[in-house]
C-alpha positions as a printed Julia matrix, in Angstrom:
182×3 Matrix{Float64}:
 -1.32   -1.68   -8.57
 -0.17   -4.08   -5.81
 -2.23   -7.06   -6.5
  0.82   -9.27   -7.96
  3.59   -7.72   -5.33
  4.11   -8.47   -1.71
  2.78   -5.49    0.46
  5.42   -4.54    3.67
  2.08   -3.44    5.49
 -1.53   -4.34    4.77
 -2.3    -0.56    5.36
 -2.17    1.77    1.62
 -0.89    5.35    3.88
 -3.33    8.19    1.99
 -3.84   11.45    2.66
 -5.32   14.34    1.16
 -5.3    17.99    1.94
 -5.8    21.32    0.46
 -3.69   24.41    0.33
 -3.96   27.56   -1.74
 -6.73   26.07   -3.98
 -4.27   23.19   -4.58
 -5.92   19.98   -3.92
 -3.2    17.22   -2.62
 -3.87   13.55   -2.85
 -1.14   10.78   -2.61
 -1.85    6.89   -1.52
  1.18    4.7    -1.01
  2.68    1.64   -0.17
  6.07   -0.22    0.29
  6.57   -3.61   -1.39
  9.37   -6.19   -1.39
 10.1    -5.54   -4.63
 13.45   -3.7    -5.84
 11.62   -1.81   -8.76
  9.4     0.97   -7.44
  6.55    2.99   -9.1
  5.14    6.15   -8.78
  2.39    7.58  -10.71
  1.59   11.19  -11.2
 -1.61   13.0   -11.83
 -2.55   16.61  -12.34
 -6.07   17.08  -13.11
 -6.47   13.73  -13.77
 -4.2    14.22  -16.54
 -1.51   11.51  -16.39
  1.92   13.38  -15.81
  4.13   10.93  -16.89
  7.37   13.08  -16.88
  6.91   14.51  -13.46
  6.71   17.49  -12.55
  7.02   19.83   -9.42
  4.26   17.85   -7.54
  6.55   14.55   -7.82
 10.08   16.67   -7.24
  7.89   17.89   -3.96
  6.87   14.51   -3.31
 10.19   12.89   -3.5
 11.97   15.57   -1.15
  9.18   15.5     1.45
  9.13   11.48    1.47
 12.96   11.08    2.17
 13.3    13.82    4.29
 10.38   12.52    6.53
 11.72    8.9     6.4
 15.27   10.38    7.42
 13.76   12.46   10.35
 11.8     9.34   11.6
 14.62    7.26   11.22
 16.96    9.54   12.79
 14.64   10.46   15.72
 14.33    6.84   16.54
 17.83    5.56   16.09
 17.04    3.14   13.33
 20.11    4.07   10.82
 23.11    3.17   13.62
 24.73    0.53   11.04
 25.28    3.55    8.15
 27.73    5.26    9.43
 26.03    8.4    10.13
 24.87    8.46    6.84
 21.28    9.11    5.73
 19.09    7.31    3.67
 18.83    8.53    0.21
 15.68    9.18   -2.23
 16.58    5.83   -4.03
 16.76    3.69   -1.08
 13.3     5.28    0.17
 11.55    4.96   -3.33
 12.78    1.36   -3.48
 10.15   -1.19   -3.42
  7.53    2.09   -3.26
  4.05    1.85   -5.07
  2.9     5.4    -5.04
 -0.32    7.38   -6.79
  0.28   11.56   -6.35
 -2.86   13.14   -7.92
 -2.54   17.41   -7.29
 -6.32   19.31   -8.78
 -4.57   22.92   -9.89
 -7.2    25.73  -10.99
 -4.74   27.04  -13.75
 -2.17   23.93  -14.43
  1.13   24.74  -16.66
  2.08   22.24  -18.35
  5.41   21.63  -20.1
  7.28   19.09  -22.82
  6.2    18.46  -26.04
  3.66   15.96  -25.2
  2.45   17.97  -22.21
  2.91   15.48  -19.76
  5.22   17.5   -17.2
  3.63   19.91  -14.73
  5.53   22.84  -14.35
  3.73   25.14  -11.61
  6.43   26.34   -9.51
  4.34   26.88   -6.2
  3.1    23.17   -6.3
  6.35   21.49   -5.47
  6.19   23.48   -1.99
  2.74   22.9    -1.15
  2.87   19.2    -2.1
  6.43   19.18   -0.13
  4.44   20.94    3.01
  1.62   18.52    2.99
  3.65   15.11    2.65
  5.8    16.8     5.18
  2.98   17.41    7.77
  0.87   14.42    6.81
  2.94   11.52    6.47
  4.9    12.39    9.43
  2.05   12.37   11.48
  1.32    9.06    9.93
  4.53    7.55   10.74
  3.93    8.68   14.13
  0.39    7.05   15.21
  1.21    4.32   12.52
  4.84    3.08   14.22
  4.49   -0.49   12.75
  4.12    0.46    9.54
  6.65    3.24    9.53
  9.4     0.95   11.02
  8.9    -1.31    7.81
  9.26    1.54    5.23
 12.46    2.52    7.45
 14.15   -0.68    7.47
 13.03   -1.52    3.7
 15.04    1.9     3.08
 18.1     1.16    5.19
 17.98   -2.39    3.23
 18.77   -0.66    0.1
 21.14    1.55    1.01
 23.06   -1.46    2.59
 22.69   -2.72   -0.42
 24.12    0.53   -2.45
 26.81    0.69   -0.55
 27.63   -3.03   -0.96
 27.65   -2.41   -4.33
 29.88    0.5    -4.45
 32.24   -1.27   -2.45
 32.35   -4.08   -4.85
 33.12   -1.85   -7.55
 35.33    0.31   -6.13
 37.31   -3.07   -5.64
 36.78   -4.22   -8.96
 38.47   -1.16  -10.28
 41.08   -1.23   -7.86
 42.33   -4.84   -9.1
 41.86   -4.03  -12.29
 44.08   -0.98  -12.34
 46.79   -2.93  -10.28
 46.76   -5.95  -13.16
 47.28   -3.11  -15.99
 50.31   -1.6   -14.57
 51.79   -5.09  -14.52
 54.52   -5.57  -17.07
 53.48   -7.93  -20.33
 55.17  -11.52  -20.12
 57.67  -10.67  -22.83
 59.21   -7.81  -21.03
 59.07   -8.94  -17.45
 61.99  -10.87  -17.46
């Protein structure tokens, strides 16, 4: 998936675990690019609208990236603020493949997982796993981080921008027109 992209670290981060019958597979890795993809599997059925095993995914990725970041002082230049799941997903190759004994699916096409209990056991895993990753992995953990606070400099820059943007613009409207200024 990475061939034509610039990896951040030679290292794909997998792990795999099992919980409740619910097998949990997910390789990664970070990129230079701004676009990110993320592919999702359940019972090697491609879930291409998500599901509860991505939502899980996605809120136990940016809370671990936000706990490692926090824990080693790596987000001083955001103001206190954290690093959202957009800045962490930036850049992000991801495969998530979940094996469920009973899977319910969901849409009209049947391409969104909708098992409630998978989001928290997929959430626990990336939790536990990945974080123990970051932790005997710090090189490669340091790059995800400082891809992540990249883009939200980045957000933020933009935001600014635009909240000046509007701010001129609203302060030229109010202006009288030429014929009436006089």
């Amino acid at each position: 998936l990475n061939e034509t992209k610039t990896a951040l670290h030679d290292d794909v981060i997998y792990y795999d675990d099992e919980s409740e019958g619910i097998e949990v597979e997910i390789a990664m890795q970070a990129t230079d690019e701004l676009q990110g993809s993320i592919h999702a599997f359940a019972n090697n059925i491609n879930t291409r609208e998500g599901g509860t095993h991505l939502t899980g995914f996605k809120t136990a990725l940016t809370r671990v990236v936000n706990d490692y970041a926090n824990s080693h002082d790596m987000l001083d230049d955001l103001d206190g603020d954290n690093l959202r799941g957009e800045d962490v997903r930036e850049g992000l190759t991801a495969v998530i493949s979940v094996k469920h004994p009973d899977p319910q699916f969901e849409g009209q096409t049947k391409t969104k997982l909708g098992n409630s209990e998978v989001r928290g056991i997929v959430e626990s895993v990336t939790h536990q796993q990945l974080g123990t990753f970051f932790e005997e992995n710090p090189d490669t953990a340091e790059k995800v981080v400082h891809k992540a606070a990249e883009a939200a400099r980045a957000r933020k820059a933009a935001k600014k921008a635009e909240e000046l943007t509007r701010r001129k613009s609203a302060l030229e409207s109010t202006a009288l027109p030429g014929k009436l200024a006089d």
